[in-house]
C-alpha positions in Angstrom: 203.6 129.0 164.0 202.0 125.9 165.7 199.3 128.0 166.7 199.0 128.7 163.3 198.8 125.5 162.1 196.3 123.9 164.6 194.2 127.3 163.2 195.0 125.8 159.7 193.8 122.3 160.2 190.2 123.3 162.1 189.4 125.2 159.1 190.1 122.3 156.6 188.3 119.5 159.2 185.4 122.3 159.0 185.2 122.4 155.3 185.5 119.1 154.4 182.2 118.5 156.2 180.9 121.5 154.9 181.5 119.7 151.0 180.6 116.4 152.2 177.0 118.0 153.4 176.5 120.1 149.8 177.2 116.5 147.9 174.8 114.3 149.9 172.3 116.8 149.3 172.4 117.4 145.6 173.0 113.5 145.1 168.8 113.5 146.5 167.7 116.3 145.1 167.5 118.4 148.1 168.4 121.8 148.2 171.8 122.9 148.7 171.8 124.3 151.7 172.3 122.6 155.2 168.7 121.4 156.9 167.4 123.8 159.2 167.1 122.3 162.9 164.3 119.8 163.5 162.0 122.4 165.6 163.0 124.6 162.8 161.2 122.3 160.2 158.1 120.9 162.0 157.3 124.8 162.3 157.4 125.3 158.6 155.4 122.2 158.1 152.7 123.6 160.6 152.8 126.5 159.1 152.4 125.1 155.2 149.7 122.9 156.0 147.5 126.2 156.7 148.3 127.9 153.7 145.9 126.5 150.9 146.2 127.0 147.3 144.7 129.8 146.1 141.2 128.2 144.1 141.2 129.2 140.5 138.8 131.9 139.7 135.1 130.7 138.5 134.9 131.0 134.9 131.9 133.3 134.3 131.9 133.0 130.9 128.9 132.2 129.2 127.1 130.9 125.5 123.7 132.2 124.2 122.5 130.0 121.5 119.1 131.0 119.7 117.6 127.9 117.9 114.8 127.1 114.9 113.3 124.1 113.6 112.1 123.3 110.6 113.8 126.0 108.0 113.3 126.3 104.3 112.9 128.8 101.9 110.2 127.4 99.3 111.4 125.2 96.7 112.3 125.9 93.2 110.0 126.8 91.0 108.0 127.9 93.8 110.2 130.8 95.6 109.2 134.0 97.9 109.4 136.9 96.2 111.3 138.6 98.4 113.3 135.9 100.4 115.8 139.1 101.9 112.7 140.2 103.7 111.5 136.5 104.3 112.1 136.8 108.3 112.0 140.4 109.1 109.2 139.8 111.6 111.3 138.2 113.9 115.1 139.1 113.4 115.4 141.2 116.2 115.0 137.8 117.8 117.5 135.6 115.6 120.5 137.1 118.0 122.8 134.9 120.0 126.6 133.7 120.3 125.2 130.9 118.2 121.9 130.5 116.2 121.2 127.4 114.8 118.7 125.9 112.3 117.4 122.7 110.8 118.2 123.4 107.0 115.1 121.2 105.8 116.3 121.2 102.1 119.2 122.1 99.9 120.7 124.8 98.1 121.9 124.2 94.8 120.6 124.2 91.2 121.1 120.7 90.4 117.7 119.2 88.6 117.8 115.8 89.3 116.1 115.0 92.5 114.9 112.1 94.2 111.3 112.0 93.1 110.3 109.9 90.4 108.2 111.3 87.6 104.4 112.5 88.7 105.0 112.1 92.6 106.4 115.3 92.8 104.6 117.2 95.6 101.8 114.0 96.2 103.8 111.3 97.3 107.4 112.8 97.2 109.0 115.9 97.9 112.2 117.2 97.3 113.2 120.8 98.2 115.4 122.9 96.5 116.8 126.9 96.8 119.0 128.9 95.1 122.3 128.5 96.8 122.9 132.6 96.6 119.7 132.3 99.2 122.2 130.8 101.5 123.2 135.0 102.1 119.3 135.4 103.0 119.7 133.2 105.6 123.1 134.8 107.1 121.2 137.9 107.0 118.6 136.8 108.7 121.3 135.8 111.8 122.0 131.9 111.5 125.3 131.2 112.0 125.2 127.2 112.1 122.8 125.1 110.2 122.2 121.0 110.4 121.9 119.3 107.7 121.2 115.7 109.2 117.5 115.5 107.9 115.5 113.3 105.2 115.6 116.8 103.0 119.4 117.3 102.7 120.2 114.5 100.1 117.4 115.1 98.1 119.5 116.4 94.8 122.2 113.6 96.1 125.9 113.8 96.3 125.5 116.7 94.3 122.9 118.7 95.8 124.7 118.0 99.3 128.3 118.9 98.0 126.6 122.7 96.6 124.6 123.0 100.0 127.7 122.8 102.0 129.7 125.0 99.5 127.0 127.6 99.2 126.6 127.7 103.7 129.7 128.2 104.3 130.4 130.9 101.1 127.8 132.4 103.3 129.5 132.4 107.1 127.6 129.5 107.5 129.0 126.5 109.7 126.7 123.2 108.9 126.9 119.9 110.7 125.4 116.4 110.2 127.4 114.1 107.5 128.6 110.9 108.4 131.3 110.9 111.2 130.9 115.2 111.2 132.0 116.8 114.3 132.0 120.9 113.7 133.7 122.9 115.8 133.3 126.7 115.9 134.4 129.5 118.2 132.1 131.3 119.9 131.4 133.5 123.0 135.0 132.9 123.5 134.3 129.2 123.8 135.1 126.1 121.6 131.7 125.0 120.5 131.2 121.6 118.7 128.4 120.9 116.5 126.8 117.5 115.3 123.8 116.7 113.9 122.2 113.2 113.7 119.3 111.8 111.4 118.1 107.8 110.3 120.0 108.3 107.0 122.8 106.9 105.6 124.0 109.8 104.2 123.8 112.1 107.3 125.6 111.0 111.3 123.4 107.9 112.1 120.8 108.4 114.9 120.2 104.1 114.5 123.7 103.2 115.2 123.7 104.4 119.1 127.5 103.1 119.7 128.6 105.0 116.5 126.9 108.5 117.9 127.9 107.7 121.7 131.5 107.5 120.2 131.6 110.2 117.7 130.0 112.9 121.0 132.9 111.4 122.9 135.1 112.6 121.1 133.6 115.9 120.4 133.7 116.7 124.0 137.4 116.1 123.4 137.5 118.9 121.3 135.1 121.6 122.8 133.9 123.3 125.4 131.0 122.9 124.9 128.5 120.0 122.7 125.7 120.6 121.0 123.5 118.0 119.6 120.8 118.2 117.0 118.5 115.4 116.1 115.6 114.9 113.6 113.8 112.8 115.0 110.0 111.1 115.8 106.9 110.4 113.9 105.4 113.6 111.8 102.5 115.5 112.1 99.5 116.3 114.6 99.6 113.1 115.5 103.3 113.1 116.9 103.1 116.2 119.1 104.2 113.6 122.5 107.9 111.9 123.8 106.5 108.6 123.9 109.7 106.8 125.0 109.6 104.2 122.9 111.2 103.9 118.7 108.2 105.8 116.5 108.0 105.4 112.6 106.8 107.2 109.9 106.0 106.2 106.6 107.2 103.0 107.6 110.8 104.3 108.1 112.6 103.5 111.5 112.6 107.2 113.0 114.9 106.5 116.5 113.6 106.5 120.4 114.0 110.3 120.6 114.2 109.9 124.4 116.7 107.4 124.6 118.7 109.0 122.1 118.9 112.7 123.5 119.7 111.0 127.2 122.4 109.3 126.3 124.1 112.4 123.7 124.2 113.9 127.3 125.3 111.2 128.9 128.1 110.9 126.6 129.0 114.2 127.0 126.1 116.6 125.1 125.1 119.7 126.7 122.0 120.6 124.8 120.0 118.9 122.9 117.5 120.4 119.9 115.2 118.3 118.1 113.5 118.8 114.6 111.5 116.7 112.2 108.2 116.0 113.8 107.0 119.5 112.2 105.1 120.0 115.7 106.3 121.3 118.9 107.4 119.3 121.6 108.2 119.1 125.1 111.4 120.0 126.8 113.5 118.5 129.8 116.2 118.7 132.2 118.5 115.9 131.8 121.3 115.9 134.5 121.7 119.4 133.9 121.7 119.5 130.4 118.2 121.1 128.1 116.5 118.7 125.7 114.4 119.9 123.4 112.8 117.3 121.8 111.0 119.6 118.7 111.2 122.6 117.5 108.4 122.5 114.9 108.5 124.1 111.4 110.0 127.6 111.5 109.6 128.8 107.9 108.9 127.6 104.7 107.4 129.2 101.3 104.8 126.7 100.4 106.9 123.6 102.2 104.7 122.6 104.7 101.0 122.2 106.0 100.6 125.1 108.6 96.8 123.7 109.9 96.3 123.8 113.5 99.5 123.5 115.5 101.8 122.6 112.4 101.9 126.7 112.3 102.8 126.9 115.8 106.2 127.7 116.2 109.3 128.7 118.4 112.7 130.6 119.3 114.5 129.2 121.8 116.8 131.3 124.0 119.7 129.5 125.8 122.4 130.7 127.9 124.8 127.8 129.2 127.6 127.9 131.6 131.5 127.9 130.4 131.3 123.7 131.2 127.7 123.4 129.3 125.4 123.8 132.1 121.9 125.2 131.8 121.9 128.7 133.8 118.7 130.2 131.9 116.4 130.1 128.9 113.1 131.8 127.6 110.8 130.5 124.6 109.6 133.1 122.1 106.3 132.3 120.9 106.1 131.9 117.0 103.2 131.6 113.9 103.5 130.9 110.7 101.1 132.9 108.5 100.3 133.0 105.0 102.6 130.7 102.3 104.6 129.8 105.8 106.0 133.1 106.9 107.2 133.9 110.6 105.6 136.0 113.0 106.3 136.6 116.4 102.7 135.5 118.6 101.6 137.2 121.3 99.0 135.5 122.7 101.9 132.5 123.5 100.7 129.7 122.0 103.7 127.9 121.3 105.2 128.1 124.8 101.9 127.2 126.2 102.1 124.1 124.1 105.5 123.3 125.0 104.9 124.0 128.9 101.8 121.3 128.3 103.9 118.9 126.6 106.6 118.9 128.9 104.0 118.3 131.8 102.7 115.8 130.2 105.3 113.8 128.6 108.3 114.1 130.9 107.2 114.0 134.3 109.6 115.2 137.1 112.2 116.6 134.3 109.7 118.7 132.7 110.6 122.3 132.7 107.7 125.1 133.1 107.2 128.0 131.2 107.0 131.3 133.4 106.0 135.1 132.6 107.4 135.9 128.8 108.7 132.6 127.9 111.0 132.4 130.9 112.0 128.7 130.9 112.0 127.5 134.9 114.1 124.6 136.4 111.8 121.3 137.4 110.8 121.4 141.0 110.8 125.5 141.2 
């Protein structure tokens, strides 16, 4: 019996230390059971410090985005005939996760427009469409459309209001009103779209803080930023980046350059600029493609097509899953006739750009290769 008991009192010495060891280790957060030995422990630290996280796999996803300039239609009562047809020449080129256009006019039957009476089509111009051609232009493969240009309040509040309606009755998405950020899904990728012009009624490309702040908070929302801006002088004249603020008709058209560096800086990852109805150079900006104009792309009796107003592009763009520029071609373009597409062979337009870009932008300028391929500065 006293053996018994001596038995009897080792076990209860034994688990009271046992408890005492289970509460100080729960009290700390540790786990419940006893610490290994200290050998035991510096082995298991050796032996975690060479087991590294596994990296997360690269994200191979990619965007294609096919982009236009200058886009219109023809203008009520002056219409193409058959505006279904109006860019069969080059629809097998109109392909992408995204193609984009400068909508250079609206769609709506309002009558009252802008121009006064008798400066209709000397001194003024308004442009106008059906908004059922809105489906022509779905059909033809655009899937986003800017509206930030001196055209798209040209049948005010009401013209604007029926644009927007009749674009996205279509499948169209359209950016560029005051404080607009749209965001669409595409390639599997959140995509956000804004579109900036020197007009009160569109995203103000004057009011630099305003834009930096309102891309900011796009590439909150997105993937992936992209950035249209009508921008620069017009016509033959205005076919070079000149760096500095250019006018036209005595209205304050923006610093092109300093405005499509610092969309990227705030976050932009491509840049495509309209509104000089010429072509312009393009650039590598930290990564990120800027191209500075697009020229006119189509338009029924809209625009003077002499010289190199007709000459025209497609870009092709594929950017990484975080915006990057991984590749691009240029797709030569005339417009023949009333202001019809057609794809150009001989190259003109990307031998303009390539000329442009050597010329204007120095060691950012990108060259154009074999077919349009667009080729990385310094390669």
């Amino acid at each position: 019996m006293l053996a018994a008991l001596v038995v009897l009192g080792a076990l209860s010495v034994a688990f009271g230390y046992a408890a005492h060891g289970l509460v100080r280790h729960v009290r700390h957060g540790h786990h419940t059971a006893s610490p290994p030995p200290h050998g035991a422990r510096k082995t298991a630290a050796r032996k975690r410090a060479h087991v590294k996280a596994p990296s997360p796999p690269p994200d191979r996803r990619t965007l294609t985005v096919a982009a236009v300039g200058d886009t219109m239609l023809g203008s009520t009562s002056e219409l193409p005939p058959s505006p279904s047809t109006y860019f069969s020449a080059v629809r097998g080129e109109l392909h992408g996760d995204i193609v984009f256009g400068n909508l250079e006019g609206t769609l709506t039957d309002a009558t009252s427009g802008k121009c006064a009476q008798g400066s209709l089509g000397t001194t003024c111009f308004e442009f106008r469409v059906p908004p059922a051609f809105a489906a022509d232009l779905r059909g033809a493969g655009f899937t986003v459309m800017n509206d930030a240009n001196n055209h798209s309040y040209d049948f005010g509040p009401a013209g604007q209001a029926q644009t927007v309606s009749a674009l996205h009755a279509a499948g169209i998405a359209q950016d560029g009103l005051p404080g607009e950020i749209t965001v669409v899904k595409a390639g599997g990728l959140r995509v956000a779209v804004l579109g900036f012009a020197p007009y009160s009624d569109t995203a103000s490309l004057l009011d630099l803080p305003a834009a930096r702040a309102l891309i900011e908070k796009a590439d909150t929302m997105a993937d992936i930023v992209i950035v249209a801006i009508h921008a620069g002088a017009e016509g033959t004249g205005a076919m070079h980046v000149t760096g500095q603020e250019e006018t036209y008709v005595g209205e304050d058209r923006g610093n092109p350059e300093a405005f499509a560096h610092m969309a990227v800086d705030a976050g932009a990852d491509l840049v495509l600029g309209s509104g000089p109805h010429v072509l312009r150079g393009m650039e590598l900006y930290r990564g990120r493609l800027i191209a500075y104009s697009l020229g006119n792309f189509a338009g029924y009796h809209n625009f003077a097509l002499d010289g190199v107003l007709a000459d025209s592009a497609i870009l092709h763009v594929r950017l990484t899953a975080r915006g990057a520029f991984r590749s691009g071609r240029v797709v030569s373009v005339r417009l023949v006739d009333a202001g019809m597409p057609e794809l150009d062979p001989a190259g003109e337009g990307a031998r303009l750009i390539a000329e442009l870009s050597r010329d204007d932008l120095g060691a950012r300028a990108v060259t154009i290769g074999s077919g349009g391929r667009i080729i990385r500065p310094g390669r």
